[in-house]
N, C-alpha and C positions, 0 to 999 in steps of 0.2 A: 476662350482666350485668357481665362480669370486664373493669378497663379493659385496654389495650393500648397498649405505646411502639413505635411504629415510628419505625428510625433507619436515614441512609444514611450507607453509607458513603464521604466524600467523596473518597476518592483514587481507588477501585476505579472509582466516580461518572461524575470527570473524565477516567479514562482511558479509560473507553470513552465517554462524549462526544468526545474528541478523535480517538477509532477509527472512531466512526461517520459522523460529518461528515468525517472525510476519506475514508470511503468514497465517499462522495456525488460530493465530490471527483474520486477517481479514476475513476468510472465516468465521468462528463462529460468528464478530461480523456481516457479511451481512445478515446470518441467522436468527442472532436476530433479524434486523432490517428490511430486504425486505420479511421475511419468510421461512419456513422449504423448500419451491421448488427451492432454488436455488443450483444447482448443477457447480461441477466443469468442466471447460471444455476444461482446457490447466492454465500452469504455468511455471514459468520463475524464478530460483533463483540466482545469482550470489554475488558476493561482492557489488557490484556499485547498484541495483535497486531488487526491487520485482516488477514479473509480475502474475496476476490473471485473467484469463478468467472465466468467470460466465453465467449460461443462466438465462436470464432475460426478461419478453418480452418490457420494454419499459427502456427509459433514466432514471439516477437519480440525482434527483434534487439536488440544492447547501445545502438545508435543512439536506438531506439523509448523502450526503458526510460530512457533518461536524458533524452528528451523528454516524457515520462509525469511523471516525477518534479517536469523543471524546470517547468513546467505547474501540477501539482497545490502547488507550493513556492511560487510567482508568487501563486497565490491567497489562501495561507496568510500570505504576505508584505504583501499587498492589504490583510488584515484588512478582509473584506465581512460587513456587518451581515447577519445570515439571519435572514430572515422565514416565520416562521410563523402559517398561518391554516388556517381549517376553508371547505367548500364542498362540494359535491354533486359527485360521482361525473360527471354527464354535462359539466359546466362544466369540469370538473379536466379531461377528456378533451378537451372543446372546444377547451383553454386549451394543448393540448401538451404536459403536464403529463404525466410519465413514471409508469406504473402496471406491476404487474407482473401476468405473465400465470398464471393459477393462485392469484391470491391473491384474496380474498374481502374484499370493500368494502362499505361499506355505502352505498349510491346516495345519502344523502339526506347522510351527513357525511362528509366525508374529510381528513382533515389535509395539509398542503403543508409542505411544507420545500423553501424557495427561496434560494440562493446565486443574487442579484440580478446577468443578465450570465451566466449559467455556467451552474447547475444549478437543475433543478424538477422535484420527485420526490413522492411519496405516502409518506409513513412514518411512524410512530407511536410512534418510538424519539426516546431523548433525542438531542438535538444542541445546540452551542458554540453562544454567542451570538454570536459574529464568529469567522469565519475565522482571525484571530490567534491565537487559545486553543490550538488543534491547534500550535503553536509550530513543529514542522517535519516530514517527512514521507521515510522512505525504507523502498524495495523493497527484501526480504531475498531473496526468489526469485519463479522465474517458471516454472513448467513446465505438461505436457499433463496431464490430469485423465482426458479420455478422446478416441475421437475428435471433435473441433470444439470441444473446450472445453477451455479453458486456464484456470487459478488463480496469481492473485497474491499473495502473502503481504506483509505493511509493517509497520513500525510507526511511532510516532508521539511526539509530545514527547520525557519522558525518556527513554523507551526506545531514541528515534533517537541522544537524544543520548551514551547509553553506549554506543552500537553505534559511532557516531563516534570516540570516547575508546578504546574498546579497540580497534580497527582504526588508530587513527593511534599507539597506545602500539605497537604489533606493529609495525606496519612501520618504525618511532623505532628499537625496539630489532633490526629487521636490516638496518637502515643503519649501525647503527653496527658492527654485528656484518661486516658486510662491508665497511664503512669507503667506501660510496657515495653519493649521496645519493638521494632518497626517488626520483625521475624512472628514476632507474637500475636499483631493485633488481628489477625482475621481470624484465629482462636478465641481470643476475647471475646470478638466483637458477635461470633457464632454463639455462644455460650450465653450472651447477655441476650440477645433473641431469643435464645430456647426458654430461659428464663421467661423473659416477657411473652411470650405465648403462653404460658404455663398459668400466668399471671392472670392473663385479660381470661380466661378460661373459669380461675377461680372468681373472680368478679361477676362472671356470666353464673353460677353455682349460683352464688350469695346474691345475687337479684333473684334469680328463681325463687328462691329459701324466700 
């Protein structure tokens, strides 16, 4: 008989609204781009990152991933109203409508989350009202999970956007530190390596000696 407040919390909220819908996102644009056989194979949504497992049989290139990204960016840039609706299991199937294999549905209702033009999936998580909300979208890694399955890690809104700020504050401060400009410095910064290997080698000489 005791009342009860329940409260959300609206940052942790939005951010995994903007993790999940560009999940969504990103499985459509891998589709597009590596082919209709990649399948899902585990995922990860929270406020802080998106996690996507995918079967794939080999790595993807830096090419791939920046076609991935500029894709799933395009969309986000689009700001596409997403519609959601409820419908029966065999229509949702009929319809093409993307369902996952091992998961349990109930035939008679199932929820649709549709990015109109792109994406049409079965889910039950919260998701952005437009594509706009996810504000921007990048890959932090890409590696094998095991054999045929590969996992993409991202993040999204603010978190891209500190991820941008501190990657462009780094490479600010070793342009200036080597006095090149921003195009230059992973030339530089390879050449002063090869150097220092060359270096610690002579050292190892002159202890021998």
């Amino acid at each position: 008989g005791q009342d009860a407040l329940c409260t959300v919390d609206t940052k942790t909220r939005m951010g995994t609204v903007r993790n999940h819908t560009a999940t969504h996102l990103l499985q459509a644009a891998l589709t597009h781009i590596l082919g209709k056989g990649i399948k899902q194979a585990g995922s990860l949504v929270n406020d802080e990152y998106l996690r996507f497992d995918f079967t794939y049989p080999e790595s993807l290139s830096s090419e791939q991933l920046e076609q991935i990204e500029e894709l799933v960016n395009l969309k986000i840039q689009e700001n596409i109203t997403t519609n959601i609706w409820n419908t029966t299991l065999k229509k949702a199937q009929e319809a093409g409508i993307i369902s996952f294999f091992g998961e349990k549905y109930n035939p008679e209702n199932v929820r649709v989350i549709e990015i109109p033009g792109f994406s049409s999936e079965l889910c039950g998580g919260s998701h952005a009202k437009a594509t706009g909300i996810i504000g921007c979208f990048k890959i932090t890694s890409e590696a094998a999970l095991s054999s045929g399955v590969r996992r993409i890690v991202a993040v999204t809104g603010s978190k891209a956007l500190k991820l941008f700020s501190q990657s462009f504050a780094t490479i600010k401060s070793l342009c200036e530190e080597f006095k090149v400009q921003p195009h230059e410095i992973l030339d530089v910064i390879r050449k002063h390596n090869k150097k220092y290997q060359e270096a610690l080698k002579e050292i190892k000489r002159f202890k021998k000696q």
